[in-house]
C-alpha positions, 0 to 999 in steps of 0.5 A: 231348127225347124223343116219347112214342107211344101210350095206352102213352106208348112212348118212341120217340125221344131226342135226343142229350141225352136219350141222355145223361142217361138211357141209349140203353137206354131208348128203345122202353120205356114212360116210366113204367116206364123213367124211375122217377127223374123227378119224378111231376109229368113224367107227370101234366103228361103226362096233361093235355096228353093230356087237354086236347089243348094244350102245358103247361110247368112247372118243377120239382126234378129231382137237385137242380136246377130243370129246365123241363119242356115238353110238347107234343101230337103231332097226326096231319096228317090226322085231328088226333088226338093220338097222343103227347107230346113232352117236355123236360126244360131245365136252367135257365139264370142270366141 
């Protein structure tokens, strides 16, 4: 999971998982130009859900493996404006 800040999509928070996968180093840099391995379809899923102002979900091929992306606006308490995204990248699980 990561929350992504601004016209910028600043990554300004990863947890533990994110960490992990894509480095401590990428935290503070804009997703776009620090995440250049995932799927184009993360961002554009981004964009919509900048645009529409609502959650989306799809999944997607990431490194050979079927990932669930979700992504979530992030609202000012105050002034309900949308400020940034949250994001996960889940791997799938066999049920």
């Amino acid at each position: 999971m990561a929350l992504l800040y601004g016209p910028g999509q600043r990554i300004v928070h990863g947890n533990a998982a994110f960490v992990a996968e894509f480095g401590a180093g990428k935290v503070g840099l804009p997703a776009r130009e620090a995440l250049l391995d995932v799927p184009a379809t993360v961002f554009e899923v981004v964009d919509r859900v900048l645009a529409a102002g609502r959650p989306l979900a799809c999944w997607l091929e990431m490194s050979g493996e079927r990932r669930r992306l979700t992504v979530a606006p992030r609202r000012d308490p105050e002034t309900s404006e949308i400020y940034g995204v949250a994001i996960r990248l889940a791997h799938a699980t066999s049920g």
